[in-house]
Backbone atoms as SQL, in Angstrom:
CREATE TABLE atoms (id INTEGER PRIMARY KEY, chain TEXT, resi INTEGER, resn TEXT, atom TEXT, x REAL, y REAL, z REAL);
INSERT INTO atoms VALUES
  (1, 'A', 1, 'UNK', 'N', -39.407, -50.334, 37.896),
  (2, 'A', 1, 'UNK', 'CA', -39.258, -49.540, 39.102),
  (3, 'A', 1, 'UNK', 'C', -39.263, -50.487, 40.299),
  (4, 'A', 2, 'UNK', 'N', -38.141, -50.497, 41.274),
  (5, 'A', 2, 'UNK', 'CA', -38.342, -51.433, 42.005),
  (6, 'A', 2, 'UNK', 'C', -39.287, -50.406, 43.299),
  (7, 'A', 3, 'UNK', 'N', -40.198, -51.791, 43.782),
  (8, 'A', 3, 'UNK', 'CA', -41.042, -51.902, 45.115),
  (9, 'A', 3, 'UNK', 'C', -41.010, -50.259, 46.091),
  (10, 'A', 4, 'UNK', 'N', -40.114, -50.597, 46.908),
  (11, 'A', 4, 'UNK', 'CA', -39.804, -49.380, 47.464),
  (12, 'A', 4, 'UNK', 'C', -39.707, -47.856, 47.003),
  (13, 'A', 5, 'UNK', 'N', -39.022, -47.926, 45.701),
  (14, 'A', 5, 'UNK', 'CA', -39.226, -46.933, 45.077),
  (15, 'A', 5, 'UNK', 'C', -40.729, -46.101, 44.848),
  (16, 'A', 6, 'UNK', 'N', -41.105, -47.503, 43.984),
  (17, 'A', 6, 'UNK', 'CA', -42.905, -46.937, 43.431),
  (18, 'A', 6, 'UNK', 'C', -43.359, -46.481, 45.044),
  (19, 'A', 7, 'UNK', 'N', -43.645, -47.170, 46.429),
  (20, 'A', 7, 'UNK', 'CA', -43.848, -46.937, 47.707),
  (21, 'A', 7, 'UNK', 'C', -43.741, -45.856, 47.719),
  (22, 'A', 8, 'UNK', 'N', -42.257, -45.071, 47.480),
  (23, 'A', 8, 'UNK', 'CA', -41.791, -43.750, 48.109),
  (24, 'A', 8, 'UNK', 'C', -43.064, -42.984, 46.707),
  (25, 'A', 9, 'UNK', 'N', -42.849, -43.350, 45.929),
  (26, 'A', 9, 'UNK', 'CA', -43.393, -42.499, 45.072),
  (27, 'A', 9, 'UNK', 'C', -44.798, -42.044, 45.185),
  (28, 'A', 10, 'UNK', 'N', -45.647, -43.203, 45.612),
  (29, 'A', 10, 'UNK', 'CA', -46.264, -43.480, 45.668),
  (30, 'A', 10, 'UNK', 'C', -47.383, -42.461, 47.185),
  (31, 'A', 11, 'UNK', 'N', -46.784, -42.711, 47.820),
  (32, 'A', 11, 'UNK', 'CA', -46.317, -41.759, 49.091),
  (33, 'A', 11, 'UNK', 'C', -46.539, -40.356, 48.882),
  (34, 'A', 12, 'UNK', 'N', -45.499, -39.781, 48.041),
  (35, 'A', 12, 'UNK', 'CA', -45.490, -38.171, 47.828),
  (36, 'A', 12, 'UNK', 'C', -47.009, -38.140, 46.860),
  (37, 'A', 13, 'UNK', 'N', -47.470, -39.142, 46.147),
  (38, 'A', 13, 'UNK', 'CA', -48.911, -37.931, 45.780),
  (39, 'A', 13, 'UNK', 'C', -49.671, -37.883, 46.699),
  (40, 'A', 14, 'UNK', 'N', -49.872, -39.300, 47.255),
  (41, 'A', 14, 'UNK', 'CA', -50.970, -39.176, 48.337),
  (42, 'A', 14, 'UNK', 'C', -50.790, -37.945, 48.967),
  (43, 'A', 15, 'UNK', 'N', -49.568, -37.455, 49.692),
  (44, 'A', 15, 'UNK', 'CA', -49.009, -36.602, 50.561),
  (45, 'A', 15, 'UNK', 'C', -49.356, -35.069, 49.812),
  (46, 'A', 16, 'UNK', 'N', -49.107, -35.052, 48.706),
  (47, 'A', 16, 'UNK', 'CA', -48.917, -34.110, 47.648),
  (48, 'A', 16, 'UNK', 'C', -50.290, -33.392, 47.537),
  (49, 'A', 17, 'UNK', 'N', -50.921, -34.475, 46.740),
  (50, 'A', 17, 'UNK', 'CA', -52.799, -33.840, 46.607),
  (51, 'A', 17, 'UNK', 'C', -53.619, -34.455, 47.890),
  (52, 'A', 18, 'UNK', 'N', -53.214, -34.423, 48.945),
  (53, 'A', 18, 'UNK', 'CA', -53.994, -34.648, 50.165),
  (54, 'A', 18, 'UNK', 'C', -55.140, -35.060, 50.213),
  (55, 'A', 19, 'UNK', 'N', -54.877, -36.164, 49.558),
  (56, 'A', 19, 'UNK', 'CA', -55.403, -37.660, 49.510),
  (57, 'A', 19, 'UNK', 'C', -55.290, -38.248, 50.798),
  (58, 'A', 20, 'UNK', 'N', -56.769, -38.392, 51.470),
  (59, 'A', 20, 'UNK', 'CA', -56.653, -39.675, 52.609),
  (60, 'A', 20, 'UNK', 'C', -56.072, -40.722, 52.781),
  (61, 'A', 21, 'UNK', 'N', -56.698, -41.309, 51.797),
  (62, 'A', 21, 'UNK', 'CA', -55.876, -42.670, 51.429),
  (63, 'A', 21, 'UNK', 'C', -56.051, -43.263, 49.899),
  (64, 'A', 22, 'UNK', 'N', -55.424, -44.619, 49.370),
  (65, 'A', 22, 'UNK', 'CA', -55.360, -45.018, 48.678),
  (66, 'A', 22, 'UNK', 'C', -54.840, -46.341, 48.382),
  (67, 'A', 23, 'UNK', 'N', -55.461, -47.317, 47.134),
  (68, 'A', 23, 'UNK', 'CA', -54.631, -48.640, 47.398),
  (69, 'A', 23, 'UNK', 'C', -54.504, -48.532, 45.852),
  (70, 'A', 24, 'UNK', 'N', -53.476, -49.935, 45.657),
  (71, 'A', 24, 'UNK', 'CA', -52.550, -50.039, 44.141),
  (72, 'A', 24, 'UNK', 'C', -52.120, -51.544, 44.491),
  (73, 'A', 25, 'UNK', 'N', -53.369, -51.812, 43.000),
  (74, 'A', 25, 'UNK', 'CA', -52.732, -52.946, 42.945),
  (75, 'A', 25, 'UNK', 'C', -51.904, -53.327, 41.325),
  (76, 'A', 26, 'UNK', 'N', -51.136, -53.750, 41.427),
  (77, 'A', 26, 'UNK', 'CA', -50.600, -54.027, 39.972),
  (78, 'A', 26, 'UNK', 'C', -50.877, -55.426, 39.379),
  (79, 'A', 27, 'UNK', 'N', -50.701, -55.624, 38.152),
  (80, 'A', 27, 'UNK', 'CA', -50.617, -57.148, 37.291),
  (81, 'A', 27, 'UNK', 'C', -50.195, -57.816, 37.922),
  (82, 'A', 28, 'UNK', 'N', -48.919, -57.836, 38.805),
  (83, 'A', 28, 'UNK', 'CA', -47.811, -58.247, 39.182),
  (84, 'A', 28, 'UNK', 'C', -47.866, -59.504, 40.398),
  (85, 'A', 29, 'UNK', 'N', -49.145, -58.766, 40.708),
  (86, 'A', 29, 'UNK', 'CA', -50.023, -59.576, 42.274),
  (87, 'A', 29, 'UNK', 'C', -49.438, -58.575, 43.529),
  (88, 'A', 30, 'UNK', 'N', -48.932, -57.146, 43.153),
  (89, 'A', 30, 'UNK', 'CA', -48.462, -56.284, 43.611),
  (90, 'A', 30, 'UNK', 'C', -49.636, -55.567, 44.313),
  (91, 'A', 31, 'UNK', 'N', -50.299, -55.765, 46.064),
  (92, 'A', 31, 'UNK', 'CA', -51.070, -54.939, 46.462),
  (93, 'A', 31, 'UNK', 'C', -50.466, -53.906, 47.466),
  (94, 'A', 32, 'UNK', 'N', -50.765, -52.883, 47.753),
  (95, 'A', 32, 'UNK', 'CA', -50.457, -51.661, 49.012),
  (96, 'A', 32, 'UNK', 'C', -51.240, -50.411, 49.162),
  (97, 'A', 33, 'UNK', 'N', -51.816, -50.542, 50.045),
  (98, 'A', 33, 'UNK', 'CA', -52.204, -49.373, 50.651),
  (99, 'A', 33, 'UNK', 'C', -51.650, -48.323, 51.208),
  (100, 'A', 34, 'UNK', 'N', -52.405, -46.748, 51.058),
  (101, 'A', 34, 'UNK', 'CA', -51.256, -45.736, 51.426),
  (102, 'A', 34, 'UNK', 'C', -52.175, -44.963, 52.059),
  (103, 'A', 35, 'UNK', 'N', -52.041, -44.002, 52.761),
  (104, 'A', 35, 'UNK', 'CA', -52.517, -43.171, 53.850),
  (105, 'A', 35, 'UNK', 'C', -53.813, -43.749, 54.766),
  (106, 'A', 36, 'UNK', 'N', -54.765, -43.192, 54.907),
  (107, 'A', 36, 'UNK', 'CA', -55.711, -43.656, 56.318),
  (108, 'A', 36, 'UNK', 'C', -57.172, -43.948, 55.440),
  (109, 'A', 37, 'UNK', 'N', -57.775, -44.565, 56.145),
  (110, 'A', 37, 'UNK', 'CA', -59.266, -45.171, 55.464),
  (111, 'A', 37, 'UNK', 'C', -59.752, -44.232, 56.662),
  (112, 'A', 38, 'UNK', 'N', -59.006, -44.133, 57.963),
  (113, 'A', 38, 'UNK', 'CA', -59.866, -43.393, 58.759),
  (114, 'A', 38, 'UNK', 'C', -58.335, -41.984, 59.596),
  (115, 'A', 39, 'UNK', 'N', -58.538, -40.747, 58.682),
  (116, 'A', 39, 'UNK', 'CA', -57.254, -40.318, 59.719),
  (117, 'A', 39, 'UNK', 'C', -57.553, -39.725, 60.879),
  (118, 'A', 40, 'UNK', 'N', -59.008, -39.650, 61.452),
  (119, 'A', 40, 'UNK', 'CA', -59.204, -39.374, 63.038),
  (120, 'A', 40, 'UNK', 'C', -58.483, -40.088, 63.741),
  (121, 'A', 41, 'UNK', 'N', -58.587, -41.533, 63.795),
  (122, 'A', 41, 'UNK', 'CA', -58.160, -42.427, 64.249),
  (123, 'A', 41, 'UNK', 'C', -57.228, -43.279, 63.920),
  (124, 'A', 42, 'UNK', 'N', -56.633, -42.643, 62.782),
  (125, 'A', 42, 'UNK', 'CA', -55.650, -43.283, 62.105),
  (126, 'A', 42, 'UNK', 'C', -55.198, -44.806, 61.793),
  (127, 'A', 43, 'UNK', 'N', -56.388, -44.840, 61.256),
  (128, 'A', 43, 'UNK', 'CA', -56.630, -46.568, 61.034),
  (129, 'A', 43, 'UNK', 'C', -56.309, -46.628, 59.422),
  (130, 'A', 44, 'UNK', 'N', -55.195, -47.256, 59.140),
  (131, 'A', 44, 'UNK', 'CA', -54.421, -47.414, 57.356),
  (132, 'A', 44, 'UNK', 'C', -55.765, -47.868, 56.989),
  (133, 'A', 45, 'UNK', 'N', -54.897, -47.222, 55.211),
  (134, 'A', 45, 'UNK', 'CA', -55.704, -48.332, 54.201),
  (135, 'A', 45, 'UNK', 'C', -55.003, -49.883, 54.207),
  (136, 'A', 46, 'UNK', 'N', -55.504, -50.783, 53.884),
  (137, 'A', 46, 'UNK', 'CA', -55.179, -51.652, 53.727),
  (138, 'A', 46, 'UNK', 'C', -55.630, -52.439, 52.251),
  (139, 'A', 47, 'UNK', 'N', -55.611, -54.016, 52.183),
  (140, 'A', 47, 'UNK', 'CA', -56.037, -54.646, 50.278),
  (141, 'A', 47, 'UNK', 'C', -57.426, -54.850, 51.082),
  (142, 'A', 48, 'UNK', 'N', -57.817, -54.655, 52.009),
  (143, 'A', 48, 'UNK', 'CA', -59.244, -54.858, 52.415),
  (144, 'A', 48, 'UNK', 'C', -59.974, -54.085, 52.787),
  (145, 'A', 49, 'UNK', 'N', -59.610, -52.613, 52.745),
  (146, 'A', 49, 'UNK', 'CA', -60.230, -51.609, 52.901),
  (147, 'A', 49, 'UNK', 'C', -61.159, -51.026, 51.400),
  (148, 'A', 50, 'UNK', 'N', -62.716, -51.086, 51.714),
  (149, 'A', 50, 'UNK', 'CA', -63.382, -50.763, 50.809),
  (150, 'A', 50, 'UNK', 'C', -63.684, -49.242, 50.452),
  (151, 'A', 51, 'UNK', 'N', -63.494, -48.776, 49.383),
  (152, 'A', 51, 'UNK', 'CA', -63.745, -47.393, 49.262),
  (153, 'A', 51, 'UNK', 'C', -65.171, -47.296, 48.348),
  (154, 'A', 52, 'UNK', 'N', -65.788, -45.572, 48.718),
  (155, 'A', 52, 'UNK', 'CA', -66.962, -45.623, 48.204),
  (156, 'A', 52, 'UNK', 'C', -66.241, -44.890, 46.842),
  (157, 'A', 53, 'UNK', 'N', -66.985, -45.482, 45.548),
  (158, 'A', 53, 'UNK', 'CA', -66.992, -44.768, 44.488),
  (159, 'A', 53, 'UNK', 'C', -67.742, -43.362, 43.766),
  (160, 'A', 54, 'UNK', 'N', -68.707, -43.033, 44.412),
  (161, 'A', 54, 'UNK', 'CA', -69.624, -42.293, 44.226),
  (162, 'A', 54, 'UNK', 'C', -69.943, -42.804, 42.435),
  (163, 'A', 55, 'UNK', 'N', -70.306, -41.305, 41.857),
  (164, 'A', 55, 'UNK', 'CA', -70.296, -41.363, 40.663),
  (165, 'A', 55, 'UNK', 'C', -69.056, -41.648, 38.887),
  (166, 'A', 56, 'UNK', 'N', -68.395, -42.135, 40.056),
  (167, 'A', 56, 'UNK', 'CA', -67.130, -42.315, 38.546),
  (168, 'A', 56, 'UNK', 'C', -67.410, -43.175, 37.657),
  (169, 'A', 57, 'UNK', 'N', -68.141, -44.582, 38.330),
  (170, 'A', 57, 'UNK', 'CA', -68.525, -45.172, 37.599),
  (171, 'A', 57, 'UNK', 'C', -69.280, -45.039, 36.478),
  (172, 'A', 58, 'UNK', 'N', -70.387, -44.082, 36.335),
  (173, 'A', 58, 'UNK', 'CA', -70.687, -43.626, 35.439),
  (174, 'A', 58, 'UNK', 'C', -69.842, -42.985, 34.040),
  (175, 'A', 59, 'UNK', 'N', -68.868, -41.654, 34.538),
  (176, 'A', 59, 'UNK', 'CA', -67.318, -41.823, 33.858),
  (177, 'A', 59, 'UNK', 'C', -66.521, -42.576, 33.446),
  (178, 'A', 60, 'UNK', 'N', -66.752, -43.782, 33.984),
  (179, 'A', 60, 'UNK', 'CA', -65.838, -44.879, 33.671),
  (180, 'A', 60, 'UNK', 'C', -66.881, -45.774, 32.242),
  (181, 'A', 61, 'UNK', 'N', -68.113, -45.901, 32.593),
  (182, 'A', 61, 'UNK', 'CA', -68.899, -46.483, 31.369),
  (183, 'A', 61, 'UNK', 'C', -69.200, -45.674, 30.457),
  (184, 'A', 62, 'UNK', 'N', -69.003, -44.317, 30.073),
  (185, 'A', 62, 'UNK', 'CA', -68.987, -43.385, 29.211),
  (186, 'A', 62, 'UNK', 'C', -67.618, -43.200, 28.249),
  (187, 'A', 63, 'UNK', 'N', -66.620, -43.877, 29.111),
  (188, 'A', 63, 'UNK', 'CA', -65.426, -43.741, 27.960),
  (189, 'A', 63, 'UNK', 'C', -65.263, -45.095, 27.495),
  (190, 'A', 64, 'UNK', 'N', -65.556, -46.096, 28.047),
  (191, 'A', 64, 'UNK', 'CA', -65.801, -47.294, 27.499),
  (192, 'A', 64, 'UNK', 'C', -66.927, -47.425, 26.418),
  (193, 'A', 65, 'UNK', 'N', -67.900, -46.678, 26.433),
  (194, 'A', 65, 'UNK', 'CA', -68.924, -46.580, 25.203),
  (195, 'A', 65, 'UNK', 'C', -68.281, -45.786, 23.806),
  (196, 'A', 66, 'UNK', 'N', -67.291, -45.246, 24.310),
  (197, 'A', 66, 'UNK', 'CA', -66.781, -43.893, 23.382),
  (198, 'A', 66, 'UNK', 'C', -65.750, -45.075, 22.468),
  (199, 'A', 67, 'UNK', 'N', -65.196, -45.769, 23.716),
  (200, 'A', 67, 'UNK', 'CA', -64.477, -46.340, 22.724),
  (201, 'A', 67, 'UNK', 'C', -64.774, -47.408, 21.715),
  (202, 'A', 68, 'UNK', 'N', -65.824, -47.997, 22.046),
  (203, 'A', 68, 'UNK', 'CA', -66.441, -48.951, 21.399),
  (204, 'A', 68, 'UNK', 'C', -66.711, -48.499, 19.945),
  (205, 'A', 69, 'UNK', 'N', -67.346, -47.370, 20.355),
  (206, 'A', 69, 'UNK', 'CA', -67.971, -46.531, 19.083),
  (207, 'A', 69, 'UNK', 'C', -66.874, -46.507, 18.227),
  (208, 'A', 70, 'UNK', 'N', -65.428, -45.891, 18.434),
  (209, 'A', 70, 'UNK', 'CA', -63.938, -45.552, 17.941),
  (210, 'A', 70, 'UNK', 'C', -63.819, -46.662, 17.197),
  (211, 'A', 71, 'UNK', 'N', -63.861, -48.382, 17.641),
  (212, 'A', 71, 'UNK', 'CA', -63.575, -49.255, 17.246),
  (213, 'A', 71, 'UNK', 'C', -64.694, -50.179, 16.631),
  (214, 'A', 72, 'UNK', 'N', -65.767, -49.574, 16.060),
  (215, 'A', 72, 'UNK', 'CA', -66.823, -49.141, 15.412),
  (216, 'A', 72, 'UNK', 'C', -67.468, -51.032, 15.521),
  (217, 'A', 73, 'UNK', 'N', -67.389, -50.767, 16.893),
  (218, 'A', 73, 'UNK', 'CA', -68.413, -51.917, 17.594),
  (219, 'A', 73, 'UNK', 'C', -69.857, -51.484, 17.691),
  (220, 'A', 74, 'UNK', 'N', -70.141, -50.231, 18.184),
  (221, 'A', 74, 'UNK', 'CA', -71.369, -49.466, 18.364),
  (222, 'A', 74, 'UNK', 'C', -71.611, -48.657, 17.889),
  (223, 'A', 75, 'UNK', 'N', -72.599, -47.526, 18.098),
  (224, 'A', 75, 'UNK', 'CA', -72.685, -45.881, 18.263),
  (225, 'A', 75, 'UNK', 'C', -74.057, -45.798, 19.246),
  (226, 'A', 76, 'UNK', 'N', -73.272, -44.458, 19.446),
  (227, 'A', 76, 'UNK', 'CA', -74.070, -43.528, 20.666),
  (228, 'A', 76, 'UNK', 'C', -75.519, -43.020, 20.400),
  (229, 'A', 77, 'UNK', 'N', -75.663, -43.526, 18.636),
  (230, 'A', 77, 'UNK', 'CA', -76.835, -43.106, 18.478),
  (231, 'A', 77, 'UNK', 'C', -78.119, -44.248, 18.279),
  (232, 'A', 78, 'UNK', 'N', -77.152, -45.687, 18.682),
  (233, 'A', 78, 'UNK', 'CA', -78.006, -46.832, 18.782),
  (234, 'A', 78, 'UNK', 'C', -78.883, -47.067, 20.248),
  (235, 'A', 79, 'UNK', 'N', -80.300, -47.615, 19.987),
  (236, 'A', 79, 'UNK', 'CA', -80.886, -47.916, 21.408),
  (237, 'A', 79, 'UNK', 'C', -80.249, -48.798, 22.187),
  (238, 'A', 80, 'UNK', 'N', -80.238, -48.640, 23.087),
  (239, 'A', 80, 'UNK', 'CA', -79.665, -49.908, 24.486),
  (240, 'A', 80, 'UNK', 'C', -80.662, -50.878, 24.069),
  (241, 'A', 81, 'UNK', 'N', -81.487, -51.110, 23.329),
  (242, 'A', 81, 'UNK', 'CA', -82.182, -52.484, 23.334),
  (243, 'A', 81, 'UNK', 'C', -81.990, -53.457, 22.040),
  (244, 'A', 82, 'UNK', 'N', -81.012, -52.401, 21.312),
  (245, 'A', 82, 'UNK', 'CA', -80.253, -52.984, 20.281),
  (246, 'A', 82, 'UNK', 'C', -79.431, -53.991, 20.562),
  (247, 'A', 83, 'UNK', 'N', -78.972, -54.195, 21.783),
  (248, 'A', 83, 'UNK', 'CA', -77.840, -55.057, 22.798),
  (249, 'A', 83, 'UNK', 'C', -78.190, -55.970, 23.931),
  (250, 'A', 84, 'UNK', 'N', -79.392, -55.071, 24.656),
  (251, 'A', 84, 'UNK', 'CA', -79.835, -55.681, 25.597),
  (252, 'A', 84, 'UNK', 'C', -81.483, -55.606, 25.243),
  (253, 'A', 85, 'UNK', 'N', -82.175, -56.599, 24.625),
  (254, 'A', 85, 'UNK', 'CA', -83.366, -56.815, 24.197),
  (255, 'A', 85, 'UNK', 'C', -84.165, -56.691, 24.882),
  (256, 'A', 86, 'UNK', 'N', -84.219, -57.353, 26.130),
  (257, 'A', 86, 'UNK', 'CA', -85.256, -57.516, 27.243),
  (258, 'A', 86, 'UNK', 'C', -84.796, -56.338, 28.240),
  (259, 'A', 87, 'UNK', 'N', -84.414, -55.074, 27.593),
  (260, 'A', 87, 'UNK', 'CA', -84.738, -54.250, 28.993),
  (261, 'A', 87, 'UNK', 'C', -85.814, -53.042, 27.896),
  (262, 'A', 88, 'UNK', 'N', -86.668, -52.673, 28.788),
  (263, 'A', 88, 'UNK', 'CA', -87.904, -51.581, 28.964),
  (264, 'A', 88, 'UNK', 'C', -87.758, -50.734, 29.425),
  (265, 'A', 89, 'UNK', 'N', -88.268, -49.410, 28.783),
  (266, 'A', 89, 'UNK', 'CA', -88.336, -48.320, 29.389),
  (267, 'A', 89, 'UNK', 'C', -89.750, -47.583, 28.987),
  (268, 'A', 90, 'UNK', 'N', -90.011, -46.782, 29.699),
  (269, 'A', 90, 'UNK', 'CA', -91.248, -45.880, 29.649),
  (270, 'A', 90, 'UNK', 'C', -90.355, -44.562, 29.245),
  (271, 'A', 91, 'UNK', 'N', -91.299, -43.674, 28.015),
  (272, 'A', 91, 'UNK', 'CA', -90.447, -42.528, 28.309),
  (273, 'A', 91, 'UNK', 'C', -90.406, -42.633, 26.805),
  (274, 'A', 92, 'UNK', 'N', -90.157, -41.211, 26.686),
  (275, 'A', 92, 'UNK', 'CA', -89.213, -40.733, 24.994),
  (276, 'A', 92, 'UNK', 'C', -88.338, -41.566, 24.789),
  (277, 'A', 93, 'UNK', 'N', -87.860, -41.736, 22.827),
  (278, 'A', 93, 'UNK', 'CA', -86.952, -42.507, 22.146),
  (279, 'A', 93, 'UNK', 'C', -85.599, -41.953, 23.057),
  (280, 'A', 94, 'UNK', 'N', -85.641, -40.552, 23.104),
  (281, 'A', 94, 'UNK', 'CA', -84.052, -40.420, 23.598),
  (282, 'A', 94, 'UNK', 'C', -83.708, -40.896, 24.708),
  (283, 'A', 95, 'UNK', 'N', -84.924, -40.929, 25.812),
  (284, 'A', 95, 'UNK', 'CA', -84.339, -41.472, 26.942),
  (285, 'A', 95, 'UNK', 'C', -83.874, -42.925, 26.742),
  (286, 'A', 96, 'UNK', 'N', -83.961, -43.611, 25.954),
  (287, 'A', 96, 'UNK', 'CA', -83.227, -44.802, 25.587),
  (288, 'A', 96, 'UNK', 'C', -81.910, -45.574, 24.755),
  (289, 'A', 97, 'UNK', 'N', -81.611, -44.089, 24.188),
  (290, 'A', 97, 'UNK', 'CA', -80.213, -44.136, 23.523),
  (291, 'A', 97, 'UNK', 'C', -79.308, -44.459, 24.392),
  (292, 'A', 98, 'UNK', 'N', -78.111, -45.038, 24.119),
  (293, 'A', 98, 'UNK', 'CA', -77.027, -45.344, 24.783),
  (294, 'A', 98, 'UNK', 'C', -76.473, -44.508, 25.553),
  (295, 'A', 99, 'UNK', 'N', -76.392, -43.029, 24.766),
  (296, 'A', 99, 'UNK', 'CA', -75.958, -41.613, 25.517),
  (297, 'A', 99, 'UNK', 'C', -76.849, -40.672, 25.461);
């Protein structure tokens, strides 16, 4: 897909699901920012504009555990200290399972 294209494309979701803003970077060394980090004041996103993640991250290390498990590196029913030795917890066995 050339540049401009993905841009335009790129464009209509932001526009679409009214999305503030957004950045994309590709393999490619391909960075761009799209709508506002601030649209009161209409200040763009830019490759240096930091966004807050809230909780995805959590989402994001939950399908990475899933897959591990899939590729039967782990399971969900092993302790986190099975991996990471030196961490402690107070508390019930379950509060220490992976999931």
């Amino acid at each position: 897909m050339k540049i401009k294209t993905y841009e335009k494309f790129a464009e209509s979701l932001v526009s679409t699901h009214q999305t503030p803003g957004a950045i994309v970077a590709l393999t490619n060394g391909y960075e761009q920012g799209f709508g506002y980090r601030d649209r009161e004041n209409q200040l763009p996103v830019t490759t240096d504009t930091v966004f807050g993640i809230g909780s995805i991250t959590k989402v994001m290390t939950c399908i990475a555990i899933l897959q591990l498990q899939e590729a039967g590196k782990l399971s969900i029913d092993d302790l986190v200290q099975t991996y990471v030795p030196e961490l402690t917890f107070t508390g019930s066995r379950k509060s220490r399972s992976i999931i």
